[in-house]
N, C-alpha and C positions, 0 to 999 in steps of 0.2 A: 439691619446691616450689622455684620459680625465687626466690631473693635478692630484695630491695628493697632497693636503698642509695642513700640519698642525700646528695648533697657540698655544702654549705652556706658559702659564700664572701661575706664582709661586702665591703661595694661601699667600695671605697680609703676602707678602715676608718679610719685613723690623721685622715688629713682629712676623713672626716666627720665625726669627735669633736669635732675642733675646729671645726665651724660647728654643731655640736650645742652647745655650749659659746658659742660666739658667733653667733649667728643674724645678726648684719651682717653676719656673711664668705658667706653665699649666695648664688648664682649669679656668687662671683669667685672666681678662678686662688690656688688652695690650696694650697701645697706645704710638707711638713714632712720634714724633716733634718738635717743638721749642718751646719757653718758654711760661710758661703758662699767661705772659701777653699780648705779641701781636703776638706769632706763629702760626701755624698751623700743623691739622693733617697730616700728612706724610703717617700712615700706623697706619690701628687697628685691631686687633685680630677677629675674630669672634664672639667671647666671649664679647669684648668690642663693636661691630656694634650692638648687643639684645640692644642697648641701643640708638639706633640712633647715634652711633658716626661714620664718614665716614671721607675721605680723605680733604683736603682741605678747614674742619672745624677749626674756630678758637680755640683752644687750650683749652683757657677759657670756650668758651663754651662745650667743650667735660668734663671740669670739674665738669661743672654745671649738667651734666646729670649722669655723674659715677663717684661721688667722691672718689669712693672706688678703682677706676682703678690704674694701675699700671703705669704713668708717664714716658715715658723715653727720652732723647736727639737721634737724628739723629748719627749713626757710618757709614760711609759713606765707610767709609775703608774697615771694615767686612762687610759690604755687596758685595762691589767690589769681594771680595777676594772667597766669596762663591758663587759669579754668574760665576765667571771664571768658577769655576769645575761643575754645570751645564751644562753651554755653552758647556762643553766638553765633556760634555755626548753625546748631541745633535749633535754633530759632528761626532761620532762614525758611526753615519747613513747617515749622507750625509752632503759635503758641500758646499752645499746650504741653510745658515742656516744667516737669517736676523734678526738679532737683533732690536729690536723697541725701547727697553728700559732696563733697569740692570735686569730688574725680566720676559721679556717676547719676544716670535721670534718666526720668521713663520719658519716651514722647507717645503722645497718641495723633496718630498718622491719618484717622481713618476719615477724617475730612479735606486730605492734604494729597489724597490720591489722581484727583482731578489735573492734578496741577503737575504734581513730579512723581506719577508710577505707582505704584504698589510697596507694602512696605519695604519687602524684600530693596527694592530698587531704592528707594529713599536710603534706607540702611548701609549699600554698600558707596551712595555718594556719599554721604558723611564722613566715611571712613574715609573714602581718597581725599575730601575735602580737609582733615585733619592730618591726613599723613601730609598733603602738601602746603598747609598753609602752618601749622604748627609743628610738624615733621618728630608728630608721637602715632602711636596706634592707642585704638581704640574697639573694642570688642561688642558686638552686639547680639542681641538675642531678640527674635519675634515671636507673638504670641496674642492671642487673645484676651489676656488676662496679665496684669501684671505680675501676680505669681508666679508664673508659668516664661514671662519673659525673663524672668530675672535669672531663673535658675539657667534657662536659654542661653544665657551671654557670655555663665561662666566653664560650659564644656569644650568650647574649644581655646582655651586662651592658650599664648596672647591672638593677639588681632583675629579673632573669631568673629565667625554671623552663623549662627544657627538659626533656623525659623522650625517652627509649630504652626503647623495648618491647624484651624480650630477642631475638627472633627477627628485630629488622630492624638489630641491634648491626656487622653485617658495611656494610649499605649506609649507615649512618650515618659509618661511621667511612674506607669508600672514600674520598671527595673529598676529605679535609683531608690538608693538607701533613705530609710524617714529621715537620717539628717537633714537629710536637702528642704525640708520643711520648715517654715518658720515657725517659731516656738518650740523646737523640740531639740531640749536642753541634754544632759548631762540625766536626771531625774528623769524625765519624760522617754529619756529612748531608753532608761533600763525599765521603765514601767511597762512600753510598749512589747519590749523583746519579752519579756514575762509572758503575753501573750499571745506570743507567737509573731509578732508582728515583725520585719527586715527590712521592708521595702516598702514604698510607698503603694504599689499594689496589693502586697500585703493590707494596709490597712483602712485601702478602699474596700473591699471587703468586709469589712467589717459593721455592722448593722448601728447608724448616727445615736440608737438609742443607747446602747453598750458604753459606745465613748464617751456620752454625757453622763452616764451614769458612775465612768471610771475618771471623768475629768472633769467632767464640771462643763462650762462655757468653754474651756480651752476643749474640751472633744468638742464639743460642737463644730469649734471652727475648723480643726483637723479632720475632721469628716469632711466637709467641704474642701478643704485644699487639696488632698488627697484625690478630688474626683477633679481637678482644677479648677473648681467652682470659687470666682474672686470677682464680686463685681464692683469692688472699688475705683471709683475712675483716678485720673492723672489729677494730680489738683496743683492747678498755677500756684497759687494762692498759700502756701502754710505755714501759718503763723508762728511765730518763735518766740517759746513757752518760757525757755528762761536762757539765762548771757553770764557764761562764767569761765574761769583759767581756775586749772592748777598745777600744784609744782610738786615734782618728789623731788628729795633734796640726796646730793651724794653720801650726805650723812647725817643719820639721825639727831635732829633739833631738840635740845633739852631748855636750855637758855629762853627764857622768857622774853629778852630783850630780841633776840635772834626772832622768836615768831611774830613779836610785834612787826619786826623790819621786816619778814616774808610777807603777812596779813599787809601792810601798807604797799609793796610793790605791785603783788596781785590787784588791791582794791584799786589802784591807780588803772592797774589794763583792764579790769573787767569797767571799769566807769567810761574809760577810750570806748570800748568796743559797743558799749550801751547808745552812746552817743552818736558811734558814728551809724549806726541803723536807726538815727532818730527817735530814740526811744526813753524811756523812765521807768521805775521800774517798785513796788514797793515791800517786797519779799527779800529780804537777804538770809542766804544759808551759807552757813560754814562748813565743811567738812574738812574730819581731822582723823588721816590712819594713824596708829600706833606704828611701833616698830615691831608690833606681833600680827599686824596686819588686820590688827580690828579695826573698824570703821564706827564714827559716828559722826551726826551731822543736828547741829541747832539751828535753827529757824528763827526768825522774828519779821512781823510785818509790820512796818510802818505806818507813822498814822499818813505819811503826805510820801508822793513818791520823788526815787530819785535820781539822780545819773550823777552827782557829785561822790569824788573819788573820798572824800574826807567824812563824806556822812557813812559812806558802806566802811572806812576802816573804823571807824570809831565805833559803831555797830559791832564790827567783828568782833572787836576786842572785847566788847562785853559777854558777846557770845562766848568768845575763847576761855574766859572767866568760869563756863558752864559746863568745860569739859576739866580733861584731866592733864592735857598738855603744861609741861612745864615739871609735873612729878612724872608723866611716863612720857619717855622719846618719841619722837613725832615723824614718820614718814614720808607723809604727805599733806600738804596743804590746799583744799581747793575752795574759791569765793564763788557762786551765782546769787545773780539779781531776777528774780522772775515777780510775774506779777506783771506786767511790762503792757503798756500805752504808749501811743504814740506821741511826739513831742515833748518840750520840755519839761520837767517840774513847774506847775503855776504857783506854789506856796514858798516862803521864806525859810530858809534852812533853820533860824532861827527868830527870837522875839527879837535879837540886836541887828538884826538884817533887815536894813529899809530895799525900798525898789529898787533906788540905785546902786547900793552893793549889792543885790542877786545880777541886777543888767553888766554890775563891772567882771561879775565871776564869770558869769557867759563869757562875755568879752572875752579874759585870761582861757576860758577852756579852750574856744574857739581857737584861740592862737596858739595853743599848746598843743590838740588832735593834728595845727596844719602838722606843724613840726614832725609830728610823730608820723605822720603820714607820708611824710615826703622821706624823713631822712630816717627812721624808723624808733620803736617803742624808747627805745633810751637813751635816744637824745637829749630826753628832759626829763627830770625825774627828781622826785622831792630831796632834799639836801640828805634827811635822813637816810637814804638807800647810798650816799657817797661816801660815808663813810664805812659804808659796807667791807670788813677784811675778806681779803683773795681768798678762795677755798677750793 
């Protein structure tokens, strides 16, 4: 029995929320991100893309093109909160239901046919089931393969359904550009065009041994996608490798004092975030752009793991000792905890930490995540961050 999978992509999710939430922002140039001096696009309306603005645009320049557009910050929260009841549409039909990202997830259907149709049929009730219970659209693509779906979902947006019969997988996927391919970067499509190669038929054509020979394991797998050959199934189940925030700042941090106070804000929300997925963690990495956009990142593993906000700052900071920040200005700041087990730390943060001060700190985090969860992240926040000046 041929798979049914289908790829289920919310239409420029983040800015639909927000005219979901405000119904005067409809049919205007929507864009939400970070600050308009060193942020980036997040998520743009449709309305605001007529204008060349797309994801991952600096901010600034999305201004430059649509001054007229509608500005807004990252809620990270409401969007959480509205993927949840999504996600639980998508579950109504099968669970087998793999989430890629807050706004997108493959289902595989093809046990689910019994019940409610074909996938084609399952596909377009989700959609009505989301236009009328969450009143967003939602775009889908079917296919045999998740590769093959995914690309599916994104040619007709918004509120698209395309399907792929399995047997016409080869002439669907001839005419589109090898972008559409995963893995094929910047490097990769001008190594390919060298060869002649344009299109993804283009490079079906081309004989598995050639491209392992010009790429390694990455032809290998290009050969295969290429002929839509993906036989990775949906996986419930995927583990989360590591738990981290970061922050570019409006202006470049030289101040030592200043990075400590960033390093301690961040390690307080990535220890929130560790916690609230149940988890410990005993890998902490720092990463520190320059203001020339070089990157570097220090590592240290723990000998005990941990989800305590005051063991990963303190950690940082020696880490941050091993870079150069402090003599060259500092762009960005990001903290991950990986490494990560379920449950709590079993070990004492320190030799001066009996039982009952690890039980009292539980206690304190416990009623400090409620806080932050109910009434959100800065509610409560180490004294050191209130004395934070305006900038």
């Amino acid at each position: 029995m041929k798979r049914e999978i289908i790829h289920l992509d919310m239409d420029a999710f983040y800015a639909s929320v927000e005219v979901l939430d405000d119904p005067s922002l409809a049919g205007r140039p929507v864009i939400v991100g970070g600050s308009r001096e060193r942020g980036v696009v997040t998520s743009a309306s449709y309305e605001a893309r007529r204008f060349g603005i797309h994801s991952a645009q600096p901010v600034a320049a999305a201004m430059r093109l649509c001054p007229h557009g509608v500005f807004l910050p990252v809620r990270m929260a409401r969007y959480q909160e509205v993927s949840e009841i999504i996600f639980e549409i998508f579950r109504r039909f099968t669970p087998l239901v793999e989430p890629l990202s807050i706004d997108e997830g493959f289902l595989d259907v093809t046990g689910s046919r019994r019940l409610f149709g074909d996938a084609e049929t399952i596909a377009r009730e989700i959609k009505r089931l989301v236009r009328e219970e969450v009143r967003l659209t939602v775009s889908a693509g079917i296919a045999s393969t998740k590769f093959v779906a995914k690309i599916a979902s994104d040619l007709e947006k918004p509120d698209g359904l395309v399907r792929v019969p399995h047997e016409k997988t080869r002439e669907f996927l001839a005419p589109l550009p090898i972008t559409r391919l995963w893995g094929v970067g910047e490097v990769t499509y001008k190594a390919l065009k060298r060869l002649g190669v344009v299109t993804i038929g283009d490079l079906s054509r081309i004989p598995g041994e050639r491209l392992r020979k010009e790429f390694g394991k990455h032809g290998e797998q290009l050969h295969l996608l290429s002929r839509g050959i993906d036989p990775r199934p949906v996986e419930v189940h995927r583990p989360v490798k590591s738990i981290g925030r970061e922050e570019t700042f409006a202006e470049d941090l030289a101040d030592r004092e200043d990075l400590n106070r960033e390093i301690l804000a961040l390690a307080t929300k990535v220890a929130r975030r560790v916690r609230r997925h149940g988890l410990s963690g005993k890998t902490v990495t720092l990463k520190v752009k320059y203001s020339d956009f070089k990157l570097v990142t220090r590592s240290v593993t723990l000998d005990a793991a941990t989800s305590d906000s005051a063991g990963i700052y303190t950690t940082c900071l020696g880490l941050l000792k091993k870079t150069e920040a402090g003599r060259r200005p500092v762009r960005l700041l990001g903290i991950y905890l990986s490494g990560l087990a379920p449950g709590r730390p079993a070990g004492q943060m320190s030799l001066l930490e009996d039982e009952e001060g690890r039980r009292r700190r539980e206690q304190l985090h416990d009623a400090l995540d409620a806080l932050a969860d109910r009434f959100g992240e800065d509610v409560v926040v180490p004294a050191m961050l209130l004395d934070k000046p305006e900038g």
